[in-house]
C-alpha positions in Angstrom: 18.3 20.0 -18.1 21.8 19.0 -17.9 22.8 22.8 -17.3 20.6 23.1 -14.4 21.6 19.8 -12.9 25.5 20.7 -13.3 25.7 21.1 -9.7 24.3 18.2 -8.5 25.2 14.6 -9.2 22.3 12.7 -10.3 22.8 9.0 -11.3 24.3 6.6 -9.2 26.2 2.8 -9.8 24.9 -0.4 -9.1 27.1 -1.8 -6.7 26.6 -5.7 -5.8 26.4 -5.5 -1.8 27.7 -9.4 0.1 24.4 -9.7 1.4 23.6 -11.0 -2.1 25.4 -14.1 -1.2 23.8 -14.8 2.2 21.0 -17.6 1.8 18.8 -19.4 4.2 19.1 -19.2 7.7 22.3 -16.9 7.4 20.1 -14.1 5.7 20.9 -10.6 6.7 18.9 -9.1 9.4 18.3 -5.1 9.6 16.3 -3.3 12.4 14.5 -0.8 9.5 14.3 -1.1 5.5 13.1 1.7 3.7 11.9 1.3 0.5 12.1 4.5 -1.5 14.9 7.1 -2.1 12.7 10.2 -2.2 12.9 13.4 -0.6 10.6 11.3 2.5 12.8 8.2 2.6 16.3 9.8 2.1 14.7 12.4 5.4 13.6 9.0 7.3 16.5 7.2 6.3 18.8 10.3 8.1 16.6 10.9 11.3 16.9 7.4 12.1 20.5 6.7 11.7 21.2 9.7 13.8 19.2 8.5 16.2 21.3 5.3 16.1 19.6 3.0 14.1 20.7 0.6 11.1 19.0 1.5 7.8 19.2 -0.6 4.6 17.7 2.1 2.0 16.3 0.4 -1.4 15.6 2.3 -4.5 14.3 0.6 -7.9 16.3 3.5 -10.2 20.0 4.5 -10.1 19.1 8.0 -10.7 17.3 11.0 -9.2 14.4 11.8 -11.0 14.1 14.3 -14.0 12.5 17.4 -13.7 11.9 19.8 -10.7 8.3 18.5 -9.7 8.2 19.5 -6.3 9.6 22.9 -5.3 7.9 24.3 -2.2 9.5 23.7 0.8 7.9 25.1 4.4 9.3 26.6 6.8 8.5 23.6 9.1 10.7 21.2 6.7 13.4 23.4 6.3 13.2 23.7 10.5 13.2 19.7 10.1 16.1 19.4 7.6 17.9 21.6 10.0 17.6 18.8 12.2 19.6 16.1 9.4 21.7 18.4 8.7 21.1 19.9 5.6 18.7 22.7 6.2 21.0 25.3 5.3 22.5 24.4 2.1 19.0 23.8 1.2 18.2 27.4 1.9 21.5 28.6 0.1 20.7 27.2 -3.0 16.7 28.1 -3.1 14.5 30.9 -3.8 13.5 32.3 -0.3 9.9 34.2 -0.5 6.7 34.6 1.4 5.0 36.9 -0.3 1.7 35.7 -2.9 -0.3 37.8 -5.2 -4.0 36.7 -6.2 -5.0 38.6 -10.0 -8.2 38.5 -11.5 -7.7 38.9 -15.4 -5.6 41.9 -15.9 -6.3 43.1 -12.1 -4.4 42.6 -9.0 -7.0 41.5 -6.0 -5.1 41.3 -2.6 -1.2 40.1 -1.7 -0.6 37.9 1.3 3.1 37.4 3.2 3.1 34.0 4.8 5.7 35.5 7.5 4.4 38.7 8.2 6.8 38.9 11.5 10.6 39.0 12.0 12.3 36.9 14.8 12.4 33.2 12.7 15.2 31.6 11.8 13.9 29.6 8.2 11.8 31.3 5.6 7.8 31.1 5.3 9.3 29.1 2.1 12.0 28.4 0.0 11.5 27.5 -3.9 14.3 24.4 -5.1 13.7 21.7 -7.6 13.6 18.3 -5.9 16.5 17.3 -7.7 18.4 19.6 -6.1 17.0 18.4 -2.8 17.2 15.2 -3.0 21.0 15.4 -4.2 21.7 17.4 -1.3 20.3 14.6 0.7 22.2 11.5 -0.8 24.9 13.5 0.0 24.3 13.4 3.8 22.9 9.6 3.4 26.5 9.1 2.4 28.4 10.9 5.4 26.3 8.2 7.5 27.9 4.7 7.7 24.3 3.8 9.4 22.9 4.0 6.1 23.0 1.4 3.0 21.9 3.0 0.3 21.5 0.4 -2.7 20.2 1.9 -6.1 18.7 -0.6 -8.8 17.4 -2.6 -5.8 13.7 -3.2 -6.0 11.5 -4.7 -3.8 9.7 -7.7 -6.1 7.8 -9.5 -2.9 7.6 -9.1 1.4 6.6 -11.8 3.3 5.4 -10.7 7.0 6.3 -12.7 10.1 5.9 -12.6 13.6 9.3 -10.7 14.5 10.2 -9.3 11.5 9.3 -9.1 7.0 11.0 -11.1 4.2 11.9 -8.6 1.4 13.1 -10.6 -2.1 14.9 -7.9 -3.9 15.7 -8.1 -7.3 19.1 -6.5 -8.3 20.8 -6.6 -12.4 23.0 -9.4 -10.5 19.7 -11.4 -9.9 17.2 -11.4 -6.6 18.3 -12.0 -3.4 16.4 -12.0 0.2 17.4 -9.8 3.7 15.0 -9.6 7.0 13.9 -6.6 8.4 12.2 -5.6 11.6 9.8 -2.9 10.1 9.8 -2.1 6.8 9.0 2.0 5.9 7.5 2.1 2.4 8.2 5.4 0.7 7.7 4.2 -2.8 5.4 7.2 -4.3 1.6 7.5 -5.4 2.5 3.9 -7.7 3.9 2.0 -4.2 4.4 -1.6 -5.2 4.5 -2.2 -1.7 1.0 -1.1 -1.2 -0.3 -3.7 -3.7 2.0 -6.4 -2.1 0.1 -5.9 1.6 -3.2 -5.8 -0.3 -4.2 -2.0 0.6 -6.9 0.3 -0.9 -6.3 3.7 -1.9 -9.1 5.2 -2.3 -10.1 8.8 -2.9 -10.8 11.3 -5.9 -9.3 11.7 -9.3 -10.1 14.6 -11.3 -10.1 15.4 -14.8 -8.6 18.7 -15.1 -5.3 19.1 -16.5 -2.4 21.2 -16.0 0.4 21.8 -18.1 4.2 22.1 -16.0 6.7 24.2 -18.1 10.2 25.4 -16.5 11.9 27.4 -18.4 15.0 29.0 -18.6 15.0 33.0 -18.7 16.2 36.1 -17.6 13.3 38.1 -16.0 12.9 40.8 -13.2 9.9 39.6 -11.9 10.2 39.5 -7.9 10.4 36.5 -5.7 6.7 35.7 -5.0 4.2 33.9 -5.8 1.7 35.0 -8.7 -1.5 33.3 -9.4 -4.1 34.7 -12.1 -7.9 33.7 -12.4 -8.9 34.2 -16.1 -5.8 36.3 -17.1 -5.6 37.9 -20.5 -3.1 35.4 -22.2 -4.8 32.6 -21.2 -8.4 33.2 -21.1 -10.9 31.1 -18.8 -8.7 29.2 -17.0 -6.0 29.6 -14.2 -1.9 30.4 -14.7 0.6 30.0 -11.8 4.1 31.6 -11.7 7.1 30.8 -9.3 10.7 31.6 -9.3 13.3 28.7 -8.9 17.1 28.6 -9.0 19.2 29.0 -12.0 16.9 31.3 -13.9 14.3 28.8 -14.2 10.5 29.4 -13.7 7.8 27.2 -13.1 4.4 27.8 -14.9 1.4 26.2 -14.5 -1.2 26.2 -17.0 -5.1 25.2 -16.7 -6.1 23.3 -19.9 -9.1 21.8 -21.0 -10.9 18.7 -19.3 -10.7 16.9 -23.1 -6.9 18.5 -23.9 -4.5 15.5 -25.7 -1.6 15.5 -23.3 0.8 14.5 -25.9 0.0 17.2 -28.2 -0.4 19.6 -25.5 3.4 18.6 -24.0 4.7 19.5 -27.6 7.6 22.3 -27.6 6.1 23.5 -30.8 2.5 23.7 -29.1 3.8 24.8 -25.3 6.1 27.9 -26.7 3.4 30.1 -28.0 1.2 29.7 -24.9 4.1 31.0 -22.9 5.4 33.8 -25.4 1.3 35.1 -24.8 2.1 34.9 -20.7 5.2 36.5 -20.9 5.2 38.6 -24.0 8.6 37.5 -25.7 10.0 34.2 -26.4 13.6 34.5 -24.7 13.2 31.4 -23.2 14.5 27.6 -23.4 12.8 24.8 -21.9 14.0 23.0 -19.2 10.7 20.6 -18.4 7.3 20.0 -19.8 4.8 17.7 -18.2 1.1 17.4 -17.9 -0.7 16.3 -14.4 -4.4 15.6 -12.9 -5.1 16.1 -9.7 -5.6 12.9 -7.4 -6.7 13.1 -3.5 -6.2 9.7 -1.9 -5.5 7.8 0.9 -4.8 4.5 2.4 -7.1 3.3 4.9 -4.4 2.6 7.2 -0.7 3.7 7.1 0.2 0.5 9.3 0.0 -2.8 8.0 1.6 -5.1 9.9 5.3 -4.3 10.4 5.3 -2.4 7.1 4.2 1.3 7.6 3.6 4.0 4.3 4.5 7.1 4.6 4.5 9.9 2.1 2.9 9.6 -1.5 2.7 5.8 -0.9 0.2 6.3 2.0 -1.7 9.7 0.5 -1.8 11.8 -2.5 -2.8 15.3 -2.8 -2.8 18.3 -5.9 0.3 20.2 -6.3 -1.5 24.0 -5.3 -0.9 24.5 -1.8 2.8 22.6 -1.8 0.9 19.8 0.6 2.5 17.0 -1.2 6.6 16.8 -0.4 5.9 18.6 3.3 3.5 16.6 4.2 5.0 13.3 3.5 8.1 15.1 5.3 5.6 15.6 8.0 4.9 12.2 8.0 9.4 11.2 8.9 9.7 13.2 11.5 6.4 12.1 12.9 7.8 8.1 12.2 11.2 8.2 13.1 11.0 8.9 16.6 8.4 6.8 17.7 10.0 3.6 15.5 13.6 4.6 16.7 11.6 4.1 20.7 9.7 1.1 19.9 13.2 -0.8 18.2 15.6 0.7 21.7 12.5 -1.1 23.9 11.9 2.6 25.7 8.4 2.3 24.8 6.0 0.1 23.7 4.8 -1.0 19.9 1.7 0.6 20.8 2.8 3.7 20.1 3.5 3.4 16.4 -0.4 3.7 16.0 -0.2 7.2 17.0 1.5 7.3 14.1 -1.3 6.5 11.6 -3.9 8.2 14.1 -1.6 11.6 13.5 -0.9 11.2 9.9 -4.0 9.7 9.0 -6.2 13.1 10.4 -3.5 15.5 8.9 -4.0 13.4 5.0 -7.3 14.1 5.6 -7.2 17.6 6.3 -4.6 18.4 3.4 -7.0 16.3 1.4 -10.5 18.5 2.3 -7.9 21.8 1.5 -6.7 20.5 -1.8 -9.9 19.2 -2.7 -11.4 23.0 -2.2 -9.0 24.4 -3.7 -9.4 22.4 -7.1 -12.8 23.0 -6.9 -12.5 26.9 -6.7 -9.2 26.5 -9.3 -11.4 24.4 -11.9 -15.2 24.3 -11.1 -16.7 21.3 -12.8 -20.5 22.6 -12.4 -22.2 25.7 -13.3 -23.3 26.4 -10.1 -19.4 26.0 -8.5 -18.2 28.4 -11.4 -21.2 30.7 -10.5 -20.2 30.9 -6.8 -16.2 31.5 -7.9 -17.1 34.4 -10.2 -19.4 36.0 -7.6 -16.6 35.7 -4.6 -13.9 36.8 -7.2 -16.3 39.9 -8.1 -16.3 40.2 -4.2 -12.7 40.2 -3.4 -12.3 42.9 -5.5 -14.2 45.1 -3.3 -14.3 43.7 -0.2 -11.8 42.1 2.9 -14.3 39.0 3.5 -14.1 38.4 -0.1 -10.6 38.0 -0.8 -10.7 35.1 2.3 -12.8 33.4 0.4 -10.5 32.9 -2.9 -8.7 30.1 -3.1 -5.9 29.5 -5.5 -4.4 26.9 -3.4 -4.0 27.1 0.5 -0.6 26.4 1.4 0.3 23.7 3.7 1.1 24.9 7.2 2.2 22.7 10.1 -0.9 20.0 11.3 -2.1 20.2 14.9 -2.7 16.8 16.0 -5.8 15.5 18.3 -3.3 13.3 19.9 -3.7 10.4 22.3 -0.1 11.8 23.4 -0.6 14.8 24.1 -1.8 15.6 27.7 -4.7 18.7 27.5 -4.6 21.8 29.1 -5.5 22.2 32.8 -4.2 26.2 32.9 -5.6 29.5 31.5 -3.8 30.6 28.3 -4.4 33.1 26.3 -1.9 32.0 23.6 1.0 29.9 22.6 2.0 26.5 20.7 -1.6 24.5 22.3 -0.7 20.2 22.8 -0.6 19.0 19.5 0.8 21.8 18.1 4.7 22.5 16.6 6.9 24.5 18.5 7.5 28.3 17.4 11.1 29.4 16.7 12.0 32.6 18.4 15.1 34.7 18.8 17.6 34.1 21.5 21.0 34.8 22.9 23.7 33.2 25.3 24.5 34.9 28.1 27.6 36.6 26.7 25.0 38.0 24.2 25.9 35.6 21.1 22.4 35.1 19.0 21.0 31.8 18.6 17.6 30.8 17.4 15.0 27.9 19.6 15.1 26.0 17.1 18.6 25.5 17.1 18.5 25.6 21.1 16.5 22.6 20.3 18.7 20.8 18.1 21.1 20.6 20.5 19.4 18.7 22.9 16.1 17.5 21.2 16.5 13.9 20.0 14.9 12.6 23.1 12.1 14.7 25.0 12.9 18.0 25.6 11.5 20.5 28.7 11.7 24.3 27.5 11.1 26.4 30.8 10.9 29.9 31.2 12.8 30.9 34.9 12.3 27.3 36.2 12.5 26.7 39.3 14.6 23.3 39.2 15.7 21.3 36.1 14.3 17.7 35.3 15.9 15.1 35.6 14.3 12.5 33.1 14.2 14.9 30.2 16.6 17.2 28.1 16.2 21.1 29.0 15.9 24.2 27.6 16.2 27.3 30.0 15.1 31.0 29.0 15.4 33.5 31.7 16.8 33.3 35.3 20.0 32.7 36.8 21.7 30.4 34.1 18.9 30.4 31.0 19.1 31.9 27.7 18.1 35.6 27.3 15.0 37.1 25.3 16.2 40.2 23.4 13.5 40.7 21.9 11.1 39.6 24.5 9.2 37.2 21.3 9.7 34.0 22.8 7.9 34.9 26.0 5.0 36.4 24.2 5.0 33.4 21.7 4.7 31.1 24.2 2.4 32.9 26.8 4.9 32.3 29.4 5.3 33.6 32.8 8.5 32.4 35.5 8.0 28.7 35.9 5.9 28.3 32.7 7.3 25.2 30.9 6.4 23.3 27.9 7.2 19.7 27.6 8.1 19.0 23.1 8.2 15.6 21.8 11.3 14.6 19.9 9.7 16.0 16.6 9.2 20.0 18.7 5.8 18.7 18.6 4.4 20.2 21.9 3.1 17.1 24.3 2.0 19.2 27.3 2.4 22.7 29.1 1.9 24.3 32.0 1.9 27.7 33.9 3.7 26.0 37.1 4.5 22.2 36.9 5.0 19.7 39.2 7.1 17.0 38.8 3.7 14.3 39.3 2.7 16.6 36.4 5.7 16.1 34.2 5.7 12.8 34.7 2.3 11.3 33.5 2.8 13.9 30.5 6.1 12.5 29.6 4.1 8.7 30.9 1.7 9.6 28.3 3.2 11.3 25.4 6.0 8.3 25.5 3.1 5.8 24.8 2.0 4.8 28.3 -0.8 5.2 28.6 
């Protein structure tokens, strides 16, 4: 483990911080606490300090966590991280690959490339242990004197008031009390904080197991993904294979409902089921674990002024890489609406679109994990029946390979959004409301490449107009131009046909490239109850 971690620091001091000797009325006060230093809170913690907020940043440990757990990164969080700032030494140091490839025993059934067209800036995907990630990310917590990160700082008790929450914190030095306005709780699927505010998670826990196993080898096996129904060296169950950084390979292993986990973790026990896999045992390992799958949710991500966001506030299985994005997902969403509500540009209101969002994606990630298990690891006769008879399908037919499931990977939610403002044009394509933005290829006027998403970047921390040959630019929101007089160019002609666009089309994106509204020819009553509405007006 060290060796693969040689690049990335990993544990961190306890530092005794003055606001340890504040007491009673001269407490200190902080607009946003979040409690957590995942990959979600560490994101959350950046979007909102570039977006000018105060962040205290609490975290329990005073180290990053040990093994590479989640790997899979979207496209949509890597277009995210861009966004803090660390997008592409994220994509430098992982595996980039879009390509899958379903096998039935011995047999190959169908491949699948998850970004079949050119013209994007970021990957379909990008394989990197969290460790990696989440080092990268303290590192930009700590260009950002808006952020105080405190390790071996845990949250022992919150008190909720009218204007803000009392957090007792208990440090090595003893406990000690600060106030904060809202408090973000990013504490994982064990959130102490969701216990503290009384709040159900309730869901599914299966009893299948899975065995983790990175090891450490030299292998000429291409970047993609590789799942196997009932292969030949691991008969009746399901095997998962993935590429990482450094040499290392993640494999996933089906066992048995009634499997000891702490025999089954064993070196001694693990090695041989991989030498079968892989035939030869050049290998070291760098992790072994053992997981069940879990599919829960909170009732409610709001309670109060404390708001959960990632594991705390909904769990998902690891197939289908839901778990980090979405909880990613669930930042970008956050930090713009809280970083509106605490600068008084919109009401408090809108922080429940946050939980009416969030709460509709968890459930969808939830109903595609929860299919996925149950076509992964049937736990009737009748589901393993059906399973056998689609995978004897597949094999023959194109409607039977979409019906195999060996974990659907996450792709960006579409939100039925009280924000967004619905069509009132013909289109026969494009990023609908509720919908992300699409990247697309662009170019200054001297010719000089640039992608939308970058375009966006620059200008996208408030609400953003992107207009195809507009005629006039807005005045109450940021602007993108493509075409005319003075816009960007289309080389490749992808971001007019990605968007459907025509002169004077225009698209009105959220501060998250969420899209709020669009239309074929605006006017500027138009633009302004969209912007009204998507701002939490109405």
């Amino acid at each position: 483990m060290a060796q693969a971690k040689a690049q990335a620091k990993t544990q961190f001091g306890y530092r005794r911080h003055p606001d340890q000797d504040r007491a009673g009325a001269d407490l200190a006060e902080y607009p946003v606490a979040v409690v957590g230093a995942g990959p979600v809170g560490l994101s959350l913690a950046i979007d909102l300090a570039q977006r000018g907020q105060r962040v205290v940043l609490l975290d329990d440990a005073d180290r990053i966590g040990e093994g590479s757990r989640a790997i899979c990164f979207s496209k949509r969080s890597l277009e995210y991280w861009d966004r803090l700032g660390i997008g592409q030494r994220m994509v430098d140091k992982g595996v980039v690959w879009s390509v899958g490839k379903i096998f039935h025993g011995a047999s190959q059934l169908y491949q699948f490339n998850l970004l079949p067209e050119p013209g994007h800036k970021r990957p379909a995907f990008i394989n990197l242990q969290q460790f990696y990630a989440e080092a990268y990310l303290v590192d930009r917590v700590e260009e950002l004197p808006a952020i105080d990160l405190r390790w071996r700082n845990k949250v022992t008790a919150l008190e909720q008031r009218n204007d803000a929450v009392a957090l007792t914190i208990a440090t090595p030095d003893g406990p000690y009390q600060i106030h904060a306005g809202y408090v973000i709780a990013c504490d994982g699927a064990r959130s102490s904080l969701r216990q503290m505010v009384g709040a159900e998670f309730s869901g599914q826990m299966f009893e299948d197991q899975f065995l983790i196993a990175d090891v450490k080898m030299t292998a000429e096996f291409p970047t993609e993904r590789w799942f196997w129904f009932d292969p030949p060296f691991h008969a009746g169950r399901s095997a998962l294979l993935h590429k990482q950084p450094d040499d290392v390979w993640r494999i996933d292993l089906q066992l048995s409902r009634d499997a000891d986990p702490e025999v089954e973790k064993r070196p001694e026990n693990v090695r041989p089921r991989i030498a079968r896999m892989l035939g030869h045992d050049k290998f070291e390992f760098e992790w072994i674990s053992l997981y069940k799958f879990q599919c829960r949710r909170m009732d409610r991500f709001i309670h109060g002024r404390v708001i959960f966001a990632g594991d705390a506030a909904h769990q998902v299985s690891p197939f289908g890489a839901r778990g980090a994005n979405s909880g990613l997902e669930d930042a970008e969403n956050l930090s713009w609406k809280l970083n509106r509500v605490l600068g008084k540009q919109s009401p408090a209101s809108l922080l429940e679109s946050y939980h009416i969002e969030r709460s509709a994606a968890a459930d969808e990630n939830i109903r595609e994990s929860t299919r996925s298990t149950d076509f992964m690891a049937p736990s009737t006769r009748q589901e393993a029946r059906l399973r056998q008879a689609v995978l004897s399908l597949a094999s023959e037919t194109e409607f039977g390979k979409r019906m195999v499931n060996g974990g659907r990977l996450s792709v960006p939610s579409v939100y039925d959004s009280p924000l967004s403002t619905a069509d009132h044009d013909q289109w026969r394509g494009g990023p609908r409301p509720g919908a992300s933005m699409l990247d697309a290829p662009l170019a200054f006027r001297d010719g000089q490449a640039r992608f939308l998403t970058d375009a966006f970047i620059s200008v996208g921390k408030n609400f953003t107009l992107l207009g195809f040959a507009p005629d006039e630019e807005p005045e109450a929101v940021s602007a993108i131009r493509i075409g005319g007089e003075y816009g960007y160019l289309d080389p490749q002609g992808l971001a007019v046909s990605r968007y459907d666009a025509e002169p004077g089309t225009s698209y009105l994106l959220r501060p998250d490239g969420y899209v709020a509204a669009r239309f074929k020819r605006p006017t500027p009553a138009l633009l302004e109850a969209a912007l009204a509405r998507a701002a939490g007006f109405s």
